[in-house]
Chimera marker file (.cmm) of the C-alpha trace (Angstrom):
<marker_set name="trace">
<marker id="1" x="120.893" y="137.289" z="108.787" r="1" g="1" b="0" radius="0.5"/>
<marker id="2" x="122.334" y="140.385" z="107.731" r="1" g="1" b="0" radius="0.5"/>
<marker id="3" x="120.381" y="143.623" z="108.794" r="1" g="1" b="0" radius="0.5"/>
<marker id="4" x="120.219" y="144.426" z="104.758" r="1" g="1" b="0" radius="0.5"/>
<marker id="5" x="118.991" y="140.793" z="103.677" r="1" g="1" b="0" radius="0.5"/>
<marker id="6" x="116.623" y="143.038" z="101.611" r="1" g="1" b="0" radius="0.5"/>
<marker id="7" x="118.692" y="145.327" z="100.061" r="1" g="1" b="0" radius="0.5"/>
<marker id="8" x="120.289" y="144.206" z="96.588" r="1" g="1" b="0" radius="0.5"/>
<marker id="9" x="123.579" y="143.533" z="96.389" r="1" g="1" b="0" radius="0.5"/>
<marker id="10" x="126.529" y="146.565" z="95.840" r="1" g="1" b="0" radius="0.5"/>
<marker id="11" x="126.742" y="144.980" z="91.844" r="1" g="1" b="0" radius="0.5"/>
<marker id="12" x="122.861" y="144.691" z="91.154" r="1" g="1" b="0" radius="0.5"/>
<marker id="13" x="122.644" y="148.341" z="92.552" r="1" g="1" b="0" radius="0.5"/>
<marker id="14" x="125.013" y="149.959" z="89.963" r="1" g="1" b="0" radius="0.5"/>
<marker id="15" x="123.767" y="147.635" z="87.425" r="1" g="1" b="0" radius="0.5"/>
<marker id="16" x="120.323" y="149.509" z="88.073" r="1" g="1" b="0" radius="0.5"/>
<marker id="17" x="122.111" y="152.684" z="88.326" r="1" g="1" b="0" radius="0.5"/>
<marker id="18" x="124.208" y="152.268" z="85.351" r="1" g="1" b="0" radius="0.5"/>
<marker id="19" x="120.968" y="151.144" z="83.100" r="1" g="1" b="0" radius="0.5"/>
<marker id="20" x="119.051" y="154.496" z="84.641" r="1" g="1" b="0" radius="0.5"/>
<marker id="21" x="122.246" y="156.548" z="84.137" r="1" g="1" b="0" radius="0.5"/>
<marker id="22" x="122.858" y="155.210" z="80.216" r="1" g="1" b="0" radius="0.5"/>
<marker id="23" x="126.596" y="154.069" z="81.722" r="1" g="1" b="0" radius="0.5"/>
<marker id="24" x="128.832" y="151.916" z="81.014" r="1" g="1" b="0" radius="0.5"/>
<marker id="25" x="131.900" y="152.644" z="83.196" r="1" g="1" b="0" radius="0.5"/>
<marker id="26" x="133.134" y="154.173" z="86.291" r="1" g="1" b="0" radius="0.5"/>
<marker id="27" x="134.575" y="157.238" z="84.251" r="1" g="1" b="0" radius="0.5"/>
<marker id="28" x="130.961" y="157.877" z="82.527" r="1" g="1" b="0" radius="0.5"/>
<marker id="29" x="129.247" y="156.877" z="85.613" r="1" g="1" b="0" radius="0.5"/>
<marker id="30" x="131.184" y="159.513" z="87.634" r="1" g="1" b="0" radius="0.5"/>
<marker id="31" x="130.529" y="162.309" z="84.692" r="1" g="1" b="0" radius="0.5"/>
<marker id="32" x="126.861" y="161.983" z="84.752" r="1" g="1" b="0" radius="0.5"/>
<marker id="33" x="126.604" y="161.998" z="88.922" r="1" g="1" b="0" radius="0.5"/>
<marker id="34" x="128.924" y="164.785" z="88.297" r="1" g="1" b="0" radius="0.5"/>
<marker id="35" x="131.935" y="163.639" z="90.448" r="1" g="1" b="0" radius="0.5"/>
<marker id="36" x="134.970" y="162.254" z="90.274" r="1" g="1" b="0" radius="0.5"/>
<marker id="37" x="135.965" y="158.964" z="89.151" r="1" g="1" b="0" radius="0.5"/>
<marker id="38" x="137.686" y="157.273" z="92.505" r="1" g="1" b="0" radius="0.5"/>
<marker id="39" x="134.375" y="158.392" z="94.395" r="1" g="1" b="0" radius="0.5"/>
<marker id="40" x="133.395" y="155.628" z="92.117" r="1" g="1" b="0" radius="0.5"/>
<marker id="41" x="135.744" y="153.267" z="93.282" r="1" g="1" b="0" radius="0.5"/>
<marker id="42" x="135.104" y="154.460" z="96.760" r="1" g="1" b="0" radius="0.5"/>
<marker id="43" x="131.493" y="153.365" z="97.006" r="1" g="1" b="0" radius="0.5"/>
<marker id="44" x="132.504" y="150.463" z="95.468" r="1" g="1" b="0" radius="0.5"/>
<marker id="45" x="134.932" y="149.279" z="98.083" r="1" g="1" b="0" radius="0.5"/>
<marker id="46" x="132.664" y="150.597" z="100.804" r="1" g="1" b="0" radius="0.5"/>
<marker id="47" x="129.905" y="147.985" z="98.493" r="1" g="1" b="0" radius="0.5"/>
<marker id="48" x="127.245" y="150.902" z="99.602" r="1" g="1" b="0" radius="0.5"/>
<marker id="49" x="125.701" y="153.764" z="97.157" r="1" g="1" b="0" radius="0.5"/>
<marker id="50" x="125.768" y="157.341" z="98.825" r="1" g="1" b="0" radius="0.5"/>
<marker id="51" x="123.267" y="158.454" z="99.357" r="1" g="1" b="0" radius="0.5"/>
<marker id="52" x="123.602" y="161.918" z="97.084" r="1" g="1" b="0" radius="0.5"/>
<marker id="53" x="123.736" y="159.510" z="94.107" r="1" g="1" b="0" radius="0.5"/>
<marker id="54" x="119.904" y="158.311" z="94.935" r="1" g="1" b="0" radius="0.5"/>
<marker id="55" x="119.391" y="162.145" z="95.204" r="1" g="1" b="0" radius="0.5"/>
<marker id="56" x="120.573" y="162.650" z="91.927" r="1" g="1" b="0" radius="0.5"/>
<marker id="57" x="119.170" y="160.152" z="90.291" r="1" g="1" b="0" radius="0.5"/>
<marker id="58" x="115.815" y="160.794" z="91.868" r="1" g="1" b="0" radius="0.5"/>
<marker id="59" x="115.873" y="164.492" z="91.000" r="1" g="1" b="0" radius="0.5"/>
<marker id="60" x="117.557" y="163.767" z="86.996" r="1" g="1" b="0" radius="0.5"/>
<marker id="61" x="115.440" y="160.930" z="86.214" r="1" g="1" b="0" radius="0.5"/>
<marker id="62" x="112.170" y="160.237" z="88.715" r="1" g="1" b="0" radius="0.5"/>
<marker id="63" x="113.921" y="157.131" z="90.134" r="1" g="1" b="0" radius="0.5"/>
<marker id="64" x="112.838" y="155.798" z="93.233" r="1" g="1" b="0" radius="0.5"/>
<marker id="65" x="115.827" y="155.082" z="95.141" r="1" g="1" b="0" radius="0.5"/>
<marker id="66" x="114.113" y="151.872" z="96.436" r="1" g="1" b="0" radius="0.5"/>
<marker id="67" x="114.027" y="150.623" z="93.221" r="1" g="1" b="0" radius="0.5"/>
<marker id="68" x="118.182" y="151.422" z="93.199" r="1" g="1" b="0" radius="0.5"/>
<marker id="69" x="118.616" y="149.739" z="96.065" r="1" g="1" b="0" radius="0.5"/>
<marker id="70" x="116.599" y="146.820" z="96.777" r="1" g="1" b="0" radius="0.5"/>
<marker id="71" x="114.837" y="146.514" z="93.505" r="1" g="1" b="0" radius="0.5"/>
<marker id="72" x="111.212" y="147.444" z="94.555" r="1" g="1" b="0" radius="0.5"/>
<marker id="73" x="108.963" y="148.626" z="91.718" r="1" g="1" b="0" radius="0.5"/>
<marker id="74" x="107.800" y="151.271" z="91.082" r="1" g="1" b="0" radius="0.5"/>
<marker id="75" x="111.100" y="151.911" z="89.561" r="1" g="1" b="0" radius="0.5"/>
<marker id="76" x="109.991" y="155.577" z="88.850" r="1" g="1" b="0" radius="0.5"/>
<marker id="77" x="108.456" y="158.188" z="91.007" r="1" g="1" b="0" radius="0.5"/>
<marker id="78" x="105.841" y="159.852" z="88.673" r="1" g="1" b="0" radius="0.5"/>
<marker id="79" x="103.323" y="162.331" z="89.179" r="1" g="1" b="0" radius="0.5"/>
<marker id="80" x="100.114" y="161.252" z="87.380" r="1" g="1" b="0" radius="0.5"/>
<marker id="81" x="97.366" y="164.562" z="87.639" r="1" g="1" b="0" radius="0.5"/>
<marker id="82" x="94.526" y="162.080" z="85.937" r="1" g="1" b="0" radius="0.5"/>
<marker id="83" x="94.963" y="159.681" z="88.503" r="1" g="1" b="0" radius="0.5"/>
<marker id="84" x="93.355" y="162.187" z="91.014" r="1" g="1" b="0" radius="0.5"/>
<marker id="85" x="89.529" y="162.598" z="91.000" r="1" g="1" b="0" radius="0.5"/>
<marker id="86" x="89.865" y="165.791" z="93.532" r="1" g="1" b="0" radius="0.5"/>
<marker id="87" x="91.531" y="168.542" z="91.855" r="1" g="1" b="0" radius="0.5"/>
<marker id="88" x="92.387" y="170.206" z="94.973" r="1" g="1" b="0" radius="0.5"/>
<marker id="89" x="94.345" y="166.823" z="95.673" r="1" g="1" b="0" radius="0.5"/>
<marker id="90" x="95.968" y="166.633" z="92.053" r="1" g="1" b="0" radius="0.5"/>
<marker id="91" x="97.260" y="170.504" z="92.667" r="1" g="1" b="0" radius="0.5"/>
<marker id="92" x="98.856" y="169.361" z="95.844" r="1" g="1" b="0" radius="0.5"/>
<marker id="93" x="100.147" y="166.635" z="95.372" r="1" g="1" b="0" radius="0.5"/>
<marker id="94" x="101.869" y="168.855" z="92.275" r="1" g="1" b="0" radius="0.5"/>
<marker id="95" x="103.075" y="171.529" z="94.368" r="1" g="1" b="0" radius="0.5"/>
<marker id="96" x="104.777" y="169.090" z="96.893" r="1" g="1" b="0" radius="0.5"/>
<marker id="97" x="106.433" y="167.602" z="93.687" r="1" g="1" b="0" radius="0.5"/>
<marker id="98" x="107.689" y="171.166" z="92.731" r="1" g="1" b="0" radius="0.5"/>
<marker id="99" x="108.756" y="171.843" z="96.526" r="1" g="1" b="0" radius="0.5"/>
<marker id="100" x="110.525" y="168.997" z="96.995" r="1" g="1" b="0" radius="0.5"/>
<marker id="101" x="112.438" y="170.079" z="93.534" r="1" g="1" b="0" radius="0.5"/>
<marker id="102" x="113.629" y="173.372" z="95.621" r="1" g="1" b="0" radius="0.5"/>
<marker id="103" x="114.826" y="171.929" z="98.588" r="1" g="1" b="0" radius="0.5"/>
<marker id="104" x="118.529" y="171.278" z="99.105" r="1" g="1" b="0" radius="0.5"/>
<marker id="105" x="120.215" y="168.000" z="98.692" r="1" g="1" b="0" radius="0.5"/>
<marker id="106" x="121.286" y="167.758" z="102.432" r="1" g="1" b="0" radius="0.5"/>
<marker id="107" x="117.609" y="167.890" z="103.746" r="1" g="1" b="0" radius="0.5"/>
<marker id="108" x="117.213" y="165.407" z="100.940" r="1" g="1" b="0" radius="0.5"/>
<marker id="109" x="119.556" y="163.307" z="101.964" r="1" g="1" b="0" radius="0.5"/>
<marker id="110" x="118.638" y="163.294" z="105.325" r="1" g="1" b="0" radius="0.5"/>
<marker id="111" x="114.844" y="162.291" z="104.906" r="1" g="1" b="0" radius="0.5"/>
<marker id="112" x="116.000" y="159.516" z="102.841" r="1" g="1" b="0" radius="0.5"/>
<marker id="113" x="118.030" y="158.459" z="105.150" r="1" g="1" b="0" radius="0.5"/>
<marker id="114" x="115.803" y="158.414" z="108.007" r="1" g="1" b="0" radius="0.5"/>
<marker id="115" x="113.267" y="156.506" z="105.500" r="1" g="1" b="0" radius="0.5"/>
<marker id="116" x="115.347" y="154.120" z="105.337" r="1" g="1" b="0" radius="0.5"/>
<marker id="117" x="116.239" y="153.689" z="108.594" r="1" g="1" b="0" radius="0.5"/>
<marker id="118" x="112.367" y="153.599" z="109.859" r="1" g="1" b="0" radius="0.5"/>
<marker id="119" x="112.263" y="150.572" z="107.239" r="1" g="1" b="0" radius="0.5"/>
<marker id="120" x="114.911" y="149.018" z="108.793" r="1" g="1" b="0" radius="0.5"/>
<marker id="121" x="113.362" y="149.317" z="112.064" r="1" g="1" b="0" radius="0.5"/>
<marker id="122" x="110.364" y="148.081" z="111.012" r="1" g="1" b="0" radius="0.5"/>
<marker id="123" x="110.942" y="145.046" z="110.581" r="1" g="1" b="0" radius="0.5"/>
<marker id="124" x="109.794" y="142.140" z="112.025" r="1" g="1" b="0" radius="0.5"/>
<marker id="125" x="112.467" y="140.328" z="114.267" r="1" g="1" b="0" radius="0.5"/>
<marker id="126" x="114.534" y="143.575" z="114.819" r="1" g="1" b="0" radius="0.5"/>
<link id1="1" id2="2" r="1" g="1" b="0" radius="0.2"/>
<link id1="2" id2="3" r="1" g="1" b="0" radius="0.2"/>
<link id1="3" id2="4" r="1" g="1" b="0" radius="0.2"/>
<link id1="4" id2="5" r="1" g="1" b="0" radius="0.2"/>
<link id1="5" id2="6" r="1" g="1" b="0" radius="0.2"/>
<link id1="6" id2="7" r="1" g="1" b="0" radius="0.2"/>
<link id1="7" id2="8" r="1" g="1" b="0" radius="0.2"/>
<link id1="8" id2="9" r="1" g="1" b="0" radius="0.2"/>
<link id1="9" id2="10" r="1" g="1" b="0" radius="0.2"/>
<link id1="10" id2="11" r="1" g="1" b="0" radius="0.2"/>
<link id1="11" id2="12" r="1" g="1" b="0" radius="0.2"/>
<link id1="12" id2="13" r="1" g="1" b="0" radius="0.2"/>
<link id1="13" id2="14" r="1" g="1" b="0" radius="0.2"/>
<link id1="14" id2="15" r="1" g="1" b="0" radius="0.2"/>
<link id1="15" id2="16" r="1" g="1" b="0" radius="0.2"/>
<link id1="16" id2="17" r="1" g="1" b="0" radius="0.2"/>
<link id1="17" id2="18" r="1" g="1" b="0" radius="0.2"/>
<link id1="18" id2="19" r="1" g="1" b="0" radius="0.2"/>
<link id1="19" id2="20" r="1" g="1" b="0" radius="0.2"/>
<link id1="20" id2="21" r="1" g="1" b="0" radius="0.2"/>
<link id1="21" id2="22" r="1" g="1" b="0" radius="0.2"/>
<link id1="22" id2="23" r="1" g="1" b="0" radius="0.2"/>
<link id1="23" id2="24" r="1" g="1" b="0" radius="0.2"/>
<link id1="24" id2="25" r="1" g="1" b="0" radius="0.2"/>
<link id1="25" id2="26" r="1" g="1" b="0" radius="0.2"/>
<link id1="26" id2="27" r="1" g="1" b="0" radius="0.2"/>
<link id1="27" id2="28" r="1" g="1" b="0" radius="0.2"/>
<link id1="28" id2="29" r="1" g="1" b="0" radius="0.2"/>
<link id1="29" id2="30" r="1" g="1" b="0" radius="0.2"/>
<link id1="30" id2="31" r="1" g="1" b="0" radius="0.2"/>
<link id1="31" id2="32" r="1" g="1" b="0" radius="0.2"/>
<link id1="32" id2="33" r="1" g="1" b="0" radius="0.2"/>
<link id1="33" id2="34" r="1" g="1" b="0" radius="0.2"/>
<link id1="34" id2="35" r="1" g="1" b="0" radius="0.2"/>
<link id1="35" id2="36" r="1" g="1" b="0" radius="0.2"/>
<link id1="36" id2="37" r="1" g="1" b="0" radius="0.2"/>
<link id1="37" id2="38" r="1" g="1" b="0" radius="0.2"/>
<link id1="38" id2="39" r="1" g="1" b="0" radius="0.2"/>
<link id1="39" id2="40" r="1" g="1" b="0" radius="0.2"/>
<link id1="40" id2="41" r="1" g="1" b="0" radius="0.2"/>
<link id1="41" id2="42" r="1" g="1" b="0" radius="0.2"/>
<link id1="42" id2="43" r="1" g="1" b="0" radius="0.2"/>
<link id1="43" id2="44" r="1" g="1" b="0" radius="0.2"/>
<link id1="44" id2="45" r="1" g="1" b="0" radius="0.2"/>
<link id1="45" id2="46" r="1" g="1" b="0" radius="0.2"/>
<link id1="46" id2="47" r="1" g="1" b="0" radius="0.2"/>
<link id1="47" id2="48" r="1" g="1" b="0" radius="0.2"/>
<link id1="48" id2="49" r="1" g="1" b="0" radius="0.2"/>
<link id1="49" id2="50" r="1" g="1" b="0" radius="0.2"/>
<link id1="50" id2="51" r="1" g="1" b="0" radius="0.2"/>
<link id1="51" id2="52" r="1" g="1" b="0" radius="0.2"/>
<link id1="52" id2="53" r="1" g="1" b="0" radius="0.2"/>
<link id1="53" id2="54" r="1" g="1" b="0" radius="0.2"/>
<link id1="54" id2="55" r="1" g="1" b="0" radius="0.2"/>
<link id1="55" id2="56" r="1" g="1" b="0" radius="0.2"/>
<link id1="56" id2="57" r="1" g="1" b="0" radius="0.2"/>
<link id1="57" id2="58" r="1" g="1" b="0" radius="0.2"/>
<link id1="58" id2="59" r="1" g="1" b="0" radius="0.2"/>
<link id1="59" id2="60" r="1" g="1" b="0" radius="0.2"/>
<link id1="60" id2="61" r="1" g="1" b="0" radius="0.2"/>
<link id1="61" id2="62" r="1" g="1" b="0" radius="0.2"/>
<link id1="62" id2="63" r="1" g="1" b="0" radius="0.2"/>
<link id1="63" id2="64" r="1" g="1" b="0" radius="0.2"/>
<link id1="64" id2="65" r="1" g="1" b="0" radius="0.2"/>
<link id1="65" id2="66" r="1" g="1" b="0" radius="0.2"/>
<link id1="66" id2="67" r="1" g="1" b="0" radius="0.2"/>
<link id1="67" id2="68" r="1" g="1" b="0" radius="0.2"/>
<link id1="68" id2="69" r="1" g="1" b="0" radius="0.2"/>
<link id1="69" id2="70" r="1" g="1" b="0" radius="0.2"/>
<link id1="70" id2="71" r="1" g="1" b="0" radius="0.2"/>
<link id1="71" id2="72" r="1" g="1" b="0" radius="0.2"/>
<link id1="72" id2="73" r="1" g="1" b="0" radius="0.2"/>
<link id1="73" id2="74" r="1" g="1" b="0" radius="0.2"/>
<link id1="74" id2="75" r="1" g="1" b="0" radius="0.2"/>
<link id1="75" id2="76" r="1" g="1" b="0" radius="0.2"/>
<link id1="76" id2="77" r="1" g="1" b="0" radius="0.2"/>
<link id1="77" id2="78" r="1" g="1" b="0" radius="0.2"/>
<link id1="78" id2="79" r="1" g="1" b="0" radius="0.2"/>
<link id1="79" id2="80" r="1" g="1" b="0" radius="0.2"/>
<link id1="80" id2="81" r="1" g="1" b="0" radius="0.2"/>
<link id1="81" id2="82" r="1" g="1" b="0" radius="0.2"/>
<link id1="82" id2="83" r="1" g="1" b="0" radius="0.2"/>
<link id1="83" id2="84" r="1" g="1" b="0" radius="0.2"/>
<link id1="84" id2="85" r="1" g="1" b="0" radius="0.2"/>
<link id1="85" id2="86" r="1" g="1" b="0" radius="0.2"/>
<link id1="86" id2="87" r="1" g="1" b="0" radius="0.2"/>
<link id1="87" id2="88" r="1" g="1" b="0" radius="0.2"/>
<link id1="88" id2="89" r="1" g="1" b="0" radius="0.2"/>
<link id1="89" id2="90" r="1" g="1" b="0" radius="0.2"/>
<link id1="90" id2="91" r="1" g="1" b="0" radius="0.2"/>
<link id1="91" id2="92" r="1" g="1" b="0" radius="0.2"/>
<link id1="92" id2="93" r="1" g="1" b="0" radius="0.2"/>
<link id1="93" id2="94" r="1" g="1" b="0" radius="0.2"/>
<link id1="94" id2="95" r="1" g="1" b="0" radius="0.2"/>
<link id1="95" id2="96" r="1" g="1" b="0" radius="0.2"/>
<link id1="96" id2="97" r="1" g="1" b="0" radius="0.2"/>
<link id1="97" id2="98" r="1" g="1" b="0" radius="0.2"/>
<link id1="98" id2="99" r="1" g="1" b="0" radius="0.2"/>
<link id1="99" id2="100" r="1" g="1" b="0" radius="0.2"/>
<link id1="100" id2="101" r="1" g="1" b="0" radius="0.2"/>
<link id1="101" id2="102" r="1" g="1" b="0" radius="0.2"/>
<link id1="102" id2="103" r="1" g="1" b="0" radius="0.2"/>
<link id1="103" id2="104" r="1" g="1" b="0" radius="0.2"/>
<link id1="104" id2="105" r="1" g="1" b="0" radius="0.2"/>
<link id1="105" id2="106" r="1" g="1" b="0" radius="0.2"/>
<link id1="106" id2="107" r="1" g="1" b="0" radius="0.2"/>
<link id1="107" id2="108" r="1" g="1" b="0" radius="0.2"/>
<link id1="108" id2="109" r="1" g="1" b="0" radius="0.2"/>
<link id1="109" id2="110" r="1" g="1" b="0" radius="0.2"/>
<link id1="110" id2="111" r="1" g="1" b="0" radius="0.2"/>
<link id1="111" id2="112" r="1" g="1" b="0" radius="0.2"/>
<link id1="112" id2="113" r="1" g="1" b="0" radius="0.2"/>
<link id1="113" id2="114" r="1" g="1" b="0" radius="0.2"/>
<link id1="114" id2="115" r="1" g="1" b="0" radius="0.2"/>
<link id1="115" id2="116" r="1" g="1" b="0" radius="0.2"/>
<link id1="116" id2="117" r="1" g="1" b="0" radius="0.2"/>
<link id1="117" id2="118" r="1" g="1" b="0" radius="0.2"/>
<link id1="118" id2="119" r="1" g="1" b="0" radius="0.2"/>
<link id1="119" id2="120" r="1" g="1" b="0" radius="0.2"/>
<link id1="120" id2="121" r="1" g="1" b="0" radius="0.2"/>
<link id1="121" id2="122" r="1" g="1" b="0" radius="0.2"/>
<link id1="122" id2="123" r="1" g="1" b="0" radius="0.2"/>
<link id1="123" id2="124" r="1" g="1" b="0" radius="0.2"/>
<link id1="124" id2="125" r="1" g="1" b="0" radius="0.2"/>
<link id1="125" id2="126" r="1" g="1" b="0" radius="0.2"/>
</marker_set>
């Protein structure tokens, strides 16, 4: 077994991202990210997304990069105030939403990362 049995395959993933992104090719695919077009090709090679295109995504359209890559619902991160009953809770959970929307893409990148390497980890039989 591979150690990403869960994880989607390299094609489903950009399918996802390319429905998310309103894509159709590489070239428009690499204009939206807001990169060049053989970074495209790149990742596809490699068959893995980078991780700063999860970031992206995550920060331009609520999408929950586990949704990108393995196809876990929810496929959106939302923020839903009614859903708290605490209002203390709700204002929180509102100003770690606007936080998070301040803090660079690196430190980004990096929690995901480790997320997704505690998953991994996590596992049974690992």
């Amino acid at each position: 077994m591979s150690q990403h049995d869960d994880l989607s395959s390299f094609d489903e993933q950009i399918r996802r991202i390319h429905s998310i992104a309103g894509t159709r090719t590489q070239a428009e695919l690499a204009q939206f990210l807001g990169i060049r077009q053989p970074s495209v090709s790149d990742a596809k090679k490699r068959g893995k997304i980078p991780a700063e295109w999860l970031l992206i995504l995550m920060r331009s359209r609520n999408v929950n990069p586990e949704w990108i890559l393995a196809g876990r619902k929810p496929r959106f991160i939302t923020f839903f105030p009614d859903a708290y009953d605490d209002a203390d809770a709700a204002r929180e959970c509102a100003e770690a939403i606007e936080a998070a929307r301040h803090i660079s893409s690196r430190i980004l990148a990096d929690e995901l990362a480790r997320r997704i390497a505690l998953n991994e980890t996590d596992k049974p039989g690992r």
